[in-house]
Each structure stands twice: as C-alpha cells, then as structure tokens.
mmJSON file of the N, C-alpha and C atoms, coordinates in Angstrom:
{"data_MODEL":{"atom_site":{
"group_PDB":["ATOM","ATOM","ATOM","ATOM","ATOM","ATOM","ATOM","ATOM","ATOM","ATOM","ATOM","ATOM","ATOM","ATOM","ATOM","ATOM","ATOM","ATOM","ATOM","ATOM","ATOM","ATOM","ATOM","ATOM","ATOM","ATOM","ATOM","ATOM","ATOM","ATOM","ATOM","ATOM","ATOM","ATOM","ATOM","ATOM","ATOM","ATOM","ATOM","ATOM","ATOM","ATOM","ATOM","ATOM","ATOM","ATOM","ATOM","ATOM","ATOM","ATOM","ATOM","ATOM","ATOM","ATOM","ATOM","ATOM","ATOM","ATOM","ATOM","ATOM","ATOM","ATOM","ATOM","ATOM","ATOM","ATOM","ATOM","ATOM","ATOM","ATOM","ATOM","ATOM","ATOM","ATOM","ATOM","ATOM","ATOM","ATOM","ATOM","ATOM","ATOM","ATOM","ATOM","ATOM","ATOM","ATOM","ATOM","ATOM","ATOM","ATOM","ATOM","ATOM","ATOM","ATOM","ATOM","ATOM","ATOM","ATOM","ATOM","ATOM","ATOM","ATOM","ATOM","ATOM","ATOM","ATOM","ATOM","ATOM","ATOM","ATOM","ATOM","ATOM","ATOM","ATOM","ATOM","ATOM","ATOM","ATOM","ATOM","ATOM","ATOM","ATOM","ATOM","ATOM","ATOM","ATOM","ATOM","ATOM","ATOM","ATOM","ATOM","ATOM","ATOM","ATOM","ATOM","ATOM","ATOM","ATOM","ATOM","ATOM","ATOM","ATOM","ATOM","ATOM","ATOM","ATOM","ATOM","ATOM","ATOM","ATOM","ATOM","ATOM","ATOM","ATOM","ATOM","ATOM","ATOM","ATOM","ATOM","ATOM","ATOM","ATOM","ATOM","ATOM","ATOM","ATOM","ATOM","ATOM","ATOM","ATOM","ATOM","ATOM","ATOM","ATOM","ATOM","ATOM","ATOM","ATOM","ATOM","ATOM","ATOM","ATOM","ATOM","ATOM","ATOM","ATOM","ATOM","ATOM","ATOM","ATOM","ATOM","ATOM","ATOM","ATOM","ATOM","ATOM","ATOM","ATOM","ATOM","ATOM","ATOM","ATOM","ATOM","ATOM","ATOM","ATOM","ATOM","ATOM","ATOM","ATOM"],
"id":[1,2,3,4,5,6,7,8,9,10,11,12,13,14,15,16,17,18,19,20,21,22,23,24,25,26,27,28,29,30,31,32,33,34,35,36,37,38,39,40,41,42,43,44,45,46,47,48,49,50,51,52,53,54,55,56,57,58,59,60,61,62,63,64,65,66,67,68,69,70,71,72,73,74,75,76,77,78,79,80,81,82,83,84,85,86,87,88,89,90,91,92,93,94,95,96,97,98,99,100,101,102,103,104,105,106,107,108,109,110,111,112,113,114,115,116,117,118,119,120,121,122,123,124,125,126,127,128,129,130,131,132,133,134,135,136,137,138,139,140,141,142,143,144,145,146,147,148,149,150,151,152,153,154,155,156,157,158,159,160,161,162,163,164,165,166,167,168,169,170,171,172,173,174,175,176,177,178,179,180,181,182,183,184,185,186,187,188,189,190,191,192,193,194,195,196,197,198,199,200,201,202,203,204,205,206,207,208,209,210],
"type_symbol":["N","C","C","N","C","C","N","C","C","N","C","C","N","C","C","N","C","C","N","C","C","N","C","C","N","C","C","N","C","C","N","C","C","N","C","C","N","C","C","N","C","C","N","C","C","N","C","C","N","C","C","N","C","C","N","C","C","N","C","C","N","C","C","N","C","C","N","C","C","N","C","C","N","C","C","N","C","C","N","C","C","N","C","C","N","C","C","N","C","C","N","C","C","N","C","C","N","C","C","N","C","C","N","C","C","N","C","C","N","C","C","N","C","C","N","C","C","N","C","C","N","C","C","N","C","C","N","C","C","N","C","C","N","C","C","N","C","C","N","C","C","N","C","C","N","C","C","N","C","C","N","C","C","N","C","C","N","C","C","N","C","C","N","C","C","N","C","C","N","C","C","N","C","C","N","C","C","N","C","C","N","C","C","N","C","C","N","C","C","N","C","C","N","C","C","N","C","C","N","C","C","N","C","C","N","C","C","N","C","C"],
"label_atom_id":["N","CA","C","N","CA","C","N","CA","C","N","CA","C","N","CA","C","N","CA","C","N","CA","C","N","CA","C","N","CA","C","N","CA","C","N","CA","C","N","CA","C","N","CA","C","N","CA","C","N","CA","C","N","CA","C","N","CA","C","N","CA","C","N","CA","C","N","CA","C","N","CA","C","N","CA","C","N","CA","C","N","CA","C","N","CA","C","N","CA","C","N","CA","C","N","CA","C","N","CA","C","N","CA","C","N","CA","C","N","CA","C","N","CA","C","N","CA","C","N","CA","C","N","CA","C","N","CA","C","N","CA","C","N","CA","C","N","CA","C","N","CA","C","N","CA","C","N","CA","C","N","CA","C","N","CA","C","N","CA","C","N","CA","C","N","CA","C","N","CA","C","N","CA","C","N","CA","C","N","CA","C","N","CA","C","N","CA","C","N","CA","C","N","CA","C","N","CA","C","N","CA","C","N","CA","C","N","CA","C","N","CA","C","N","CA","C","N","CA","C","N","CA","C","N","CA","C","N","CA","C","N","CA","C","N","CA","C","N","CA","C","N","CA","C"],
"label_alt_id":[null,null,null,null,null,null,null,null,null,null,null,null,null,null,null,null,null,null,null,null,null,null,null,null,null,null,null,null,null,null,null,null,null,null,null,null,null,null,null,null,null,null,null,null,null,null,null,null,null,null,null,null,null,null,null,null,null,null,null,null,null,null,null,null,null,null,null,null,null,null,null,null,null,null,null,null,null,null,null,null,null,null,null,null,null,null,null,null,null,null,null,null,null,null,null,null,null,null,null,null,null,null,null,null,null,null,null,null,null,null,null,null,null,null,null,null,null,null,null,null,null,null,null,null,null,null,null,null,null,null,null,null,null,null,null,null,null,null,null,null,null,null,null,null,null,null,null,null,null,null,null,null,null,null,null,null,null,null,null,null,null,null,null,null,null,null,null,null,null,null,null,null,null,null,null,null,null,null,null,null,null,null,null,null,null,null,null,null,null,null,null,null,null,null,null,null,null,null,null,null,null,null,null,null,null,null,null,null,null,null],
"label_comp_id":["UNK","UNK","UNK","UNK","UNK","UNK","UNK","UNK","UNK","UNK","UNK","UNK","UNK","UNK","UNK","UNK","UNK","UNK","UNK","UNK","UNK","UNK","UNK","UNK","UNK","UNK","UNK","UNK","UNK","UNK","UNK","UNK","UNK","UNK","UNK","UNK","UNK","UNK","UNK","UNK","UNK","UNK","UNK","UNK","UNK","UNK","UNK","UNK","UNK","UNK","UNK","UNK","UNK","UNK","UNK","UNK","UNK","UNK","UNK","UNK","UNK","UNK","UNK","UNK","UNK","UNK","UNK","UNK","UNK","UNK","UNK","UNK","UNK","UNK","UNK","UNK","UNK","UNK","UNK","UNK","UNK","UNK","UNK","UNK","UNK","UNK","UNK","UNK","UNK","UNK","UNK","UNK","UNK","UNK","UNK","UNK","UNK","UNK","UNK","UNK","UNK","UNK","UNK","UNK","UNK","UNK","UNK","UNK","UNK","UNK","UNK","UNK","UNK","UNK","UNK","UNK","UNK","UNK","UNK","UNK","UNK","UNK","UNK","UNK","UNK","UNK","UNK","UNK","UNK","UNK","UNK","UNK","UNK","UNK","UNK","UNK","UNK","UNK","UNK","UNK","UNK","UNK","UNK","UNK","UNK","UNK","UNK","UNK","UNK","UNK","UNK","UNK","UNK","UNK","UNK","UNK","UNK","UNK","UNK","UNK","UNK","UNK","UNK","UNK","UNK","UNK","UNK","UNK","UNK","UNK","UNK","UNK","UNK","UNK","UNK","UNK","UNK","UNK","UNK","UNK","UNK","UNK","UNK","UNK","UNK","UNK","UNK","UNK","UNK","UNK","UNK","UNK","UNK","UNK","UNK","UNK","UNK","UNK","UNK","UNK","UNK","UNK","UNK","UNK","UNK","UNK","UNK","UNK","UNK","UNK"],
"label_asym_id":["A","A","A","A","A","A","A","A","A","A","A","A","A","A","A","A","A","A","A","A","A","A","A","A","A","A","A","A","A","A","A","A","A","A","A","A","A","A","A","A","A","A","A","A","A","A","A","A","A","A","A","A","A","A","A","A","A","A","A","A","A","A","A","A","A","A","A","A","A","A","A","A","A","A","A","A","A","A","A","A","A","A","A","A","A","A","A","A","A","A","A","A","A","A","A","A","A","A","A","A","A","A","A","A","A","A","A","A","A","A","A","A","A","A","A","A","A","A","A","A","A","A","A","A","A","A","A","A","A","A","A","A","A","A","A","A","A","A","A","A","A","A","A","A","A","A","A","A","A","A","A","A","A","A","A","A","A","A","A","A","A","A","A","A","A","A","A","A","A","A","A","A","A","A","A","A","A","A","A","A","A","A","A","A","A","A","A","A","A","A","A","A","A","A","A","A","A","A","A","A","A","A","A","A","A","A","A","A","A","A"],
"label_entity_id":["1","1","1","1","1","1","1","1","1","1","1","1","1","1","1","1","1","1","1","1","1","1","1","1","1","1","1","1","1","1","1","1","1","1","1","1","1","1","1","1","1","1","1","1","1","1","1","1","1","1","1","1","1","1","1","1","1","1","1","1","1","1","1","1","1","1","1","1","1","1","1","1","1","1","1","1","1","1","1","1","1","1","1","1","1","1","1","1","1","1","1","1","1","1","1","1","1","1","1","1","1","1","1","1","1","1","1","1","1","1","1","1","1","1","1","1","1","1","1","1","1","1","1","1","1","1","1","1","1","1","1","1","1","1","1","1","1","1","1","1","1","1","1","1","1","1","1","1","1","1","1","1","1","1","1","1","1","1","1","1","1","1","1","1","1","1","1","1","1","1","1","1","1","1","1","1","1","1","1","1","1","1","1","1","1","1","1","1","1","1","1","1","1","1","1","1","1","1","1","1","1","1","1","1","1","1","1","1","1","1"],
"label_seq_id":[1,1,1,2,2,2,3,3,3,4,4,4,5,5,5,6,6,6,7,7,7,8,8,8,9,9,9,10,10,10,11,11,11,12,12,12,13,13,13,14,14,14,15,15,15,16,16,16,17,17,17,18,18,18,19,19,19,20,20,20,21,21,21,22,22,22,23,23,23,24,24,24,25,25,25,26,26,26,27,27,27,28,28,28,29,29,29,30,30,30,31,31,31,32,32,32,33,33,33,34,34,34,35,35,35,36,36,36,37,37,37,38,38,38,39,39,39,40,40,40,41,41,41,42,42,42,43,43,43,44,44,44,45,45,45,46,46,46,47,47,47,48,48,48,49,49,49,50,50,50,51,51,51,52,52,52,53,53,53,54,54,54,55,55,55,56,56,56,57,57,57,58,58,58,59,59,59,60,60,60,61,61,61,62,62,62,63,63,63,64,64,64,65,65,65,66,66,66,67,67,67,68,68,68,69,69,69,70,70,70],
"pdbx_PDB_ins_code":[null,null,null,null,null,null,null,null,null,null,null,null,null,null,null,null,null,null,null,null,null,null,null,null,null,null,null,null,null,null,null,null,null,null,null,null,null,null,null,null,null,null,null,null,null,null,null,null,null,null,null,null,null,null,null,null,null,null,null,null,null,null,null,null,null,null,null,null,null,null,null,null,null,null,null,null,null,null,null,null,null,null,null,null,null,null,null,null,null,null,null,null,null,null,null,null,null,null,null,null,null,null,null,null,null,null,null,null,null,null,null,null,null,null,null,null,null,null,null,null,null,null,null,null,null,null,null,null,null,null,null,null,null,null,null,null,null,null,null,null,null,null,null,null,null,null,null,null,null,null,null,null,null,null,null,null,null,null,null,null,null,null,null,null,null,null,null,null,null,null,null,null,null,null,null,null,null,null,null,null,null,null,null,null,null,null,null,null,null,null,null,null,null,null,null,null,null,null,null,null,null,null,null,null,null,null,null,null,null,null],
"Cartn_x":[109.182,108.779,108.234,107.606,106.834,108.154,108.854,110.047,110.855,110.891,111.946,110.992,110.05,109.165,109.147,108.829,109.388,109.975,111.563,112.565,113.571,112.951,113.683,112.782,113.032,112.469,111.917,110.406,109.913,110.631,111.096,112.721,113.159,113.942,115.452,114.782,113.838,113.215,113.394,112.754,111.966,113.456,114.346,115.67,116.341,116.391,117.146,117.161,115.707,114.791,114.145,113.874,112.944,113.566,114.665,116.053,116.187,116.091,115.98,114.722,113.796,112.293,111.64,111.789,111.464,111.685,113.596,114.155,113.798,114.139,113.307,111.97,111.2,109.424,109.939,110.07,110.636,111.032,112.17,112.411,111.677,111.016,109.931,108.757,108.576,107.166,107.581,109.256,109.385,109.763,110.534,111.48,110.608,110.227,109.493,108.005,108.162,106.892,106.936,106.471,106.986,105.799,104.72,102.795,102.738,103.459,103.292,103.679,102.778,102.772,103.757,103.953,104.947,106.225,106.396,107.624,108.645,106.951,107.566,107.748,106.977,107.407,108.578,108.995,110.476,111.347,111.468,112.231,112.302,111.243,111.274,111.716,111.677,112.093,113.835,114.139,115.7,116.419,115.7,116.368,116.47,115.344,115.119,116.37,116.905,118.256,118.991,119.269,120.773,120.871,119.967,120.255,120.369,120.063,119.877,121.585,121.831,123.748,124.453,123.913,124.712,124.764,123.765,123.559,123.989,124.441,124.64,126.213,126.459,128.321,128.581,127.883,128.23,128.443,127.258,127.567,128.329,128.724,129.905,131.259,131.624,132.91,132.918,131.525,131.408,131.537,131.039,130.782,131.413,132.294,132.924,132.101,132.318,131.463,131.641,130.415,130.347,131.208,132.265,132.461,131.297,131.669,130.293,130.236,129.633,129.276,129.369,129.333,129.543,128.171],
"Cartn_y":[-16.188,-16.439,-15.15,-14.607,-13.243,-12.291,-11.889,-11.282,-11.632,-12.743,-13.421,-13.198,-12.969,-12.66,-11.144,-10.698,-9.452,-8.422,-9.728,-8.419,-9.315,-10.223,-10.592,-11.125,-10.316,-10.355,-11.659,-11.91,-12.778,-13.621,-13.072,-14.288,-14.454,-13.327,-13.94,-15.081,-15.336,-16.213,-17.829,-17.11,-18.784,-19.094,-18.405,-18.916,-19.415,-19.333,-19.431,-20.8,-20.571,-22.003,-23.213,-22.559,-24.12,-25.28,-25.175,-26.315,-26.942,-26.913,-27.29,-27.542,-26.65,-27.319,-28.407,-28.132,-29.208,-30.584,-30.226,-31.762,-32.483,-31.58,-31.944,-32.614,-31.977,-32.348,-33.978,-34.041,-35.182,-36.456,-35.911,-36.692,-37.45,-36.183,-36.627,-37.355,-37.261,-37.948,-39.993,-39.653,-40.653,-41.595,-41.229,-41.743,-41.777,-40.593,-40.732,-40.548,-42.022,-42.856,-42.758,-41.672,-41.72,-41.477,-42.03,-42.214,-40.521,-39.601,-38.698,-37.079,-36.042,-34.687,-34.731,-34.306,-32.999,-33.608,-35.653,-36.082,-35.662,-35.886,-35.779,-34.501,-33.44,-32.11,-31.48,-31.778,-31.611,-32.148,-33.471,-34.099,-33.322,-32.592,-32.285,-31.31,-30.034,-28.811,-29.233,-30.032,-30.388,-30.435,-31.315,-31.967,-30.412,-29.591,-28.255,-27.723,-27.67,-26.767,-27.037,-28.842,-29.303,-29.235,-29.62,-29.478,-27.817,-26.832,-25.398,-25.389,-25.703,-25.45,-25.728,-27.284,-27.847,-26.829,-26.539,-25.805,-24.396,-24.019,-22.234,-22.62,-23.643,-23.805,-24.125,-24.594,-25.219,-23.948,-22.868,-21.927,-20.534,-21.003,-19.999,-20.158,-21.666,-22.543,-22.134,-21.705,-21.798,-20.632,-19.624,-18.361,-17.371,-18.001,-16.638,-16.067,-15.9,-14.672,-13.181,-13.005,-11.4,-10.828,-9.739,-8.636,-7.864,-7.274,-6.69,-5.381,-5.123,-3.532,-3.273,-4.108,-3.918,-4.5],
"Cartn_z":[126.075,124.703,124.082,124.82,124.314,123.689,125.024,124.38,123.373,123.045,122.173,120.555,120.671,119.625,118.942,120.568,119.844,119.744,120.333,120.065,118.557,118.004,117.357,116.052,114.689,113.578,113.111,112.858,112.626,111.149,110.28,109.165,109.875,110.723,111.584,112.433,113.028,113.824,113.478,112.266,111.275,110.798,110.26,109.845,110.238,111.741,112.751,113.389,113.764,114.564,113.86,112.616,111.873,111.452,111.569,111.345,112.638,113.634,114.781,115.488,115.253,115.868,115.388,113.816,112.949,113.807,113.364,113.649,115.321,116.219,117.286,117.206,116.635,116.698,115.772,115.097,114.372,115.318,115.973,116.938,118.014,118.914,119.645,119.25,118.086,117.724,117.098,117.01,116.612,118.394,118.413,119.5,121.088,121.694,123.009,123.209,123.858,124.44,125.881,126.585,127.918,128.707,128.132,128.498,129.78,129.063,129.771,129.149,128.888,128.512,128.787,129.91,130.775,130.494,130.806,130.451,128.655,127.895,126.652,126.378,126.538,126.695,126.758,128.304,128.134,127.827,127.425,126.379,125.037,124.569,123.032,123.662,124.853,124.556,124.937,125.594,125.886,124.264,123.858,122.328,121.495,121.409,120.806,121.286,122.413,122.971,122.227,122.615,121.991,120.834,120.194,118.497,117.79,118.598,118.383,118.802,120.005,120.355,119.365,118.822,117.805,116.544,116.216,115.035,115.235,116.554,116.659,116.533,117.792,117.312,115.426,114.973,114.069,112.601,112.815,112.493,112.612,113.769,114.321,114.045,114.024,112.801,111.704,110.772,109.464,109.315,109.743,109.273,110.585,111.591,112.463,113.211,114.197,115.567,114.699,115.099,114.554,115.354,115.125,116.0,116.343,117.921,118.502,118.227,118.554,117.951,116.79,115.504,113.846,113.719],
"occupancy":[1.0,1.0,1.0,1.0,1.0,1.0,1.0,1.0,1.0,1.0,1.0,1.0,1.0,1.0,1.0,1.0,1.0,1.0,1.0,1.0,1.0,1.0,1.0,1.0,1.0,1.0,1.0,1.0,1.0,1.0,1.0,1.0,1.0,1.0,1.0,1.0,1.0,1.0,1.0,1.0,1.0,1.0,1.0,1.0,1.0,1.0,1.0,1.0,1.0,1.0,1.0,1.0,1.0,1.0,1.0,1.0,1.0,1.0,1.0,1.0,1.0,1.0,1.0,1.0,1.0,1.0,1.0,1.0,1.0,1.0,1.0,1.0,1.0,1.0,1.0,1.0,1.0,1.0,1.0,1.0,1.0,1.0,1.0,1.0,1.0,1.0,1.0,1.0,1.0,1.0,1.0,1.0,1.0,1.0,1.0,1.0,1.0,1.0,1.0,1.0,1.0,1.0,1.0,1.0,1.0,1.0,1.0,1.0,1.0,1.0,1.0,1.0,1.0,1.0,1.0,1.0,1.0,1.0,1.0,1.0,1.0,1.0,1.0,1.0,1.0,1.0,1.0,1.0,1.0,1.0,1.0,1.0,1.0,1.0,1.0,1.0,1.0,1.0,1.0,1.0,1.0,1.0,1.0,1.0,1.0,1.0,1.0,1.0,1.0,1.0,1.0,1.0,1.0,1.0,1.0,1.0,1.0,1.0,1.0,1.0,1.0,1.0,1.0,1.0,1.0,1.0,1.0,1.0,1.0,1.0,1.0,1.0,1.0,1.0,1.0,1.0,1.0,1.0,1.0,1.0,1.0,1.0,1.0,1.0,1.0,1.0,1.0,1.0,1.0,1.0,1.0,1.0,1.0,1.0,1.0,1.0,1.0,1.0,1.0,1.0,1.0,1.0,1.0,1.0,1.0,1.0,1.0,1.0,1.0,1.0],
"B_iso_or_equiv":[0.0,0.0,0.0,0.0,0.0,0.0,0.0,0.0,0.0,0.0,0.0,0.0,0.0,0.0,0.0,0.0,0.0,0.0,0.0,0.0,0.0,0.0,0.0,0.0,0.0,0.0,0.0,0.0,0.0,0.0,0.0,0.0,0.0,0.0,0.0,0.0,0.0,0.0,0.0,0.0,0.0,0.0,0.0,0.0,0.0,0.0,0.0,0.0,0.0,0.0,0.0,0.0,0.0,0.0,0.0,0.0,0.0,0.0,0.0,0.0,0.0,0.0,0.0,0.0,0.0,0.0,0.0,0.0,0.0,0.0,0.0,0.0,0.0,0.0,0.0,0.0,0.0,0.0,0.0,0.0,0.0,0.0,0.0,0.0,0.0,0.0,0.0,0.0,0.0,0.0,0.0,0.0,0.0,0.0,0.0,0.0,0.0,0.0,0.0,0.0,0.0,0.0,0.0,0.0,0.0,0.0,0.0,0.0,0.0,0.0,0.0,0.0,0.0,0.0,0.0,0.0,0.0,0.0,0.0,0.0,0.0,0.0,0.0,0.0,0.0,0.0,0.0,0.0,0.0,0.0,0.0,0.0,0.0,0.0,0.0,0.0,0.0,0.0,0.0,0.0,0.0,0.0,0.0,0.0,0.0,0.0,0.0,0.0,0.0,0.0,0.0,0.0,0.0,0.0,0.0,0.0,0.0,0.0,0.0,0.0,0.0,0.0,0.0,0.0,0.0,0.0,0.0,0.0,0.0,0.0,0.0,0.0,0.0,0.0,0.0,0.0,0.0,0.0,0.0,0.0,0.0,0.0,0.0,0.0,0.0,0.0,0.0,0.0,0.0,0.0,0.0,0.0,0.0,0.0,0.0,0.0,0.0,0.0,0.0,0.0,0.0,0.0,0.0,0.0,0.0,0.0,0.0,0.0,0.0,0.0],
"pdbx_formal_charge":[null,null,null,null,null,null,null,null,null,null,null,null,null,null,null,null,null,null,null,null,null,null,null,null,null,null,null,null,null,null,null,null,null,null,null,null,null,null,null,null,null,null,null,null,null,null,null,null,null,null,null,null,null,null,null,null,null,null,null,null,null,null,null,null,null,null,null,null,null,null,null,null,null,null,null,null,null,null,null,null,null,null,null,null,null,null,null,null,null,null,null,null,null,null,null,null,null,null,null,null,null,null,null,null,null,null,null,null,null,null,null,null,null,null,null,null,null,null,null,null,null,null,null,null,null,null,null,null,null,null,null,null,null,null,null,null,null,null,null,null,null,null,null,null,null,null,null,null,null,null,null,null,null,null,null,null,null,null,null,null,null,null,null,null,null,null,null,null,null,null,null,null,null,null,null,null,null,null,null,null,null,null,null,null,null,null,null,null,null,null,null,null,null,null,null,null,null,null,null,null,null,null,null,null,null,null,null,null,null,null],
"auth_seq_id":[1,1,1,2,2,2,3,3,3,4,4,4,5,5,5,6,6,6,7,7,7,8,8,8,9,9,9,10,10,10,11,11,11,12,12,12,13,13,13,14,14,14,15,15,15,16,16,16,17,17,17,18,18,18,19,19,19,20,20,20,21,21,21,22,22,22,23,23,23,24,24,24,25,25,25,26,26,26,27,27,27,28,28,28,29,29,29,30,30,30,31,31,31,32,32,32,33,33,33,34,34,34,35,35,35,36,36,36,37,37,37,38,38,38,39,39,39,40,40,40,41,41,41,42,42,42,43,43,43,44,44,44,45,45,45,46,46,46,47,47,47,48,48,48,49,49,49,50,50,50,51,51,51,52,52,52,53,53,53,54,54,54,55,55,55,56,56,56,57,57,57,58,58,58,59,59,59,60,60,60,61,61,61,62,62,62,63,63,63,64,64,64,65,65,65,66,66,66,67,67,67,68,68,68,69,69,69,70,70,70],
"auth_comp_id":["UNK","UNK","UNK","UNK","UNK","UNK","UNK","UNK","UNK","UNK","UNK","UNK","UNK","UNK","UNK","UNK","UNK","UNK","UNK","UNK","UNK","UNK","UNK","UNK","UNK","UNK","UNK","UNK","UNK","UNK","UNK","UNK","UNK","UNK","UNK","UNK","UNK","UNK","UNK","UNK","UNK","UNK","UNK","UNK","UNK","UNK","UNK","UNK","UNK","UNK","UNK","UNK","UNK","UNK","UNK","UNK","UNK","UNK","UNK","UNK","UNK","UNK","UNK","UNK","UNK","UNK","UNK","UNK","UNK","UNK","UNK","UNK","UNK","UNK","UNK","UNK","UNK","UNK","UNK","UNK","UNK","UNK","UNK","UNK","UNK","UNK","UNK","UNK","UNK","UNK","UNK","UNK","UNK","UNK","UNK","UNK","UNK","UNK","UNK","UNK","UNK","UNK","UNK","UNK","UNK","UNK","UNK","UNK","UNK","UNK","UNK","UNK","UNK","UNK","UNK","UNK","UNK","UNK","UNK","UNK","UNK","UNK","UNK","UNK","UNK","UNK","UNK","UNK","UNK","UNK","UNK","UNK","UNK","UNK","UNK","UNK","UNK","UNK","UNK","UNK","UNK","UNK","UNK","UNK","UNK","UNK","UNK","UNK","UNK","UNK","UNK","UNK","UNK","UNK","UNK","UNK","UNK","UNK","UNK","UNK","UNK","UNK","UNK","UNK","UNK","UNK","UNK","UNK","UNK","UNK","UNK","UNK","UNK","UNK","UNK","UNK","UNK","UNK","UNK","UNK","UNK","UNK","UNK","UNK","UNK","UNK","UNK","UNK","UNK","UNK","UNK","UNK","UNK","UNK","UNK","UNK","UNK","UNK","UNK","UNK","UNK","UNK","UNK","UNK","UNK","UNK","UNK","UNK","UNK","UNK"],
"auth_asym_id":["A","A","A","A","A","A","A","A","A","A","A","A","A","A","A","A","A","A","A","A","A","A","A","A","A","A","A","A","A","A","A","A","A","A","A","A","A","A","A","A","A","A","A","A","A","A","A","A","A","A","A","A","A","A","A","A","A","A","A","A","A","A","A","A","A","A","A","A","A","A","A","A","A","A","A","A","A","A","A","A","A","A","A","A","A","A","A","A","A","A","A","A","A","A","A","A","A","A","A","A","A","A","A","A","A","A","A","A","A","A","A","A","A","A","A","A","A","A","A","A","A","A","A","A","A","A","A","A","A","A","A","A","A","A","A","A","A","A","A","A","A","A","A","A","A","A","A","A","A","A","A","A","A","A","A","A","A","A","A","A","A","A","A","A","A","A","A","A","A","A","A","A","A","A","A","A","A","A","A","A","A","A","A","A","A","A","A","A","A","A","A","A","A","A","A","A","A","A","A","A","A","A","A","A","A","A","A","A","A","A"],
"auth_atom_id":["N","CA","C","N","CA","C","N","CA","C","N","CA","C","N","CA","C","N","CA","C","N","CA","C","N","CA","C","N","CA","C","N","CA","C","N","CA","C","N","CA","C","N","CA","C","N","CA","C","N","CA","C","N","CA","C","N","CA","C","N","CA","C","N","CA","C","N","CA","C","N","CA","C","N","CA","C","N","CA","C","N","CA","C","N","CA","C","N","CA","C","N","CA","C","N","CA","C","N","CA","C","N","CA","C","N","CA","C","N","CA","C","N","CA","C","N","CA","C","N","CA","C","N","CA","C","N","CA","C","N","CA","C","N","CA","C","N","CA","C","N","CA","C","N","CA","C","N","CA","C","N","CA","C","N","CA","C","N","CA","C","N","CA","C","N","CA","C","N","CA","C","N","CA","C","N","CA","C","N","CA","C","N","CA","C","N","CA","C","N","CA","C","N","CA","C","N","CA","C","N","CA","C","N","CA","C","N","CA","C","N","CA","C","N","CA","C","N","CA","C","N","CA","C","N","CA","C","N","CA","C","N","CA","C","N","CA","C","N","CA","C","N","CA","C"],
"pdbx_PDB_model_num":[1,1,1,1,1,1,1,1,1,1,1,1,1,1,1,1,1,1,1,1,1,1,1,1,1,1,1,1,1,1,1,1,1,1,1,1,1,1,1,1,1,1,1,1,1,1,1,1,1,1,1,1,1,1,1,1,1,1,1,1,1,1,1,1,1,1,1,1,1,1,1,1,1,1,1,1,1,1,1,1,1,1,1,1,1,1,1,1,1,1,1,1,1,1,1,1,1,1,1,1,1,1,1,1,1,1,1,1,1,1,1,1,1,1,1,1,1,1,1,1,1,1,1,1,1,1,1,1,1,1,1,1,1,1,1,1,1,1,1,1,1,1,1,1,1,1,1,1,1,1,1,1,1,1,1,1,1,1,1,1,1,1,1,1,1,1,1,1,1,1,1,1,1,1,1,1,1,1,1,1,1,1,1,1,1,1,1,1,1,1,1,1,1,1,1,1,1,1,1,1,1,1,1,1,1,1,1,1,1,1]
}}}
C-alpha cells in the first residue's frame, strides 16, 4: 500500500479507485453480515478487486491498451 501511494499520483489514484472502493464499501455495508472483522474484511477487499478488474477491462474495451513505451 505504501508503495502504491507513492509511486502513483494522488488524481491518478482517486480517479482510478473511487469508482470501485466506493461501490465496494457500499456493498459490504449493505450485503455482509458475517458477525466477523477479518470475515467481512476480506469480503470487501475481494469485491474491491473484482469490481476494479471489471472496471480496468471495461476501460481497456473503451479506450484501448496504451502502447508501451509512449
């Protein structure tokens, strides 16, 4: 987490992620009751992945893989 902070621009961050943490946190607070931290924990950080995949494929359809080195 540390690294991911700061090797990667605090917009690019929030732009990136708040569409997905949001909706996650959303989720978890609605949906799991699992009378346990650690259970619900990683339930919300699982859901945080998938919906981040969803949303990285989904922008990679829309807008194309960067060429590398450009």
């Amino acid at each position: 987490m540390y690294t991911l902070l700061r090797t990667v621009p605090l917009s690019q961050l929030i732009a990136m992620q708040a569409p997905a943490l949001l909706a996650s946190f959303v989720i978890a607070e609605v949906f799991y009751k699992f009378h346990s931290f650690t259970l619900e924990c990683l339930a919300f950080l699982v859901t945080w992945l998938v919906i981040e995949g969803f949303l990285s494929a989904g922008r990679n359809l829309i807008f194309g893989r960067k060429a590398s080195g450009t």
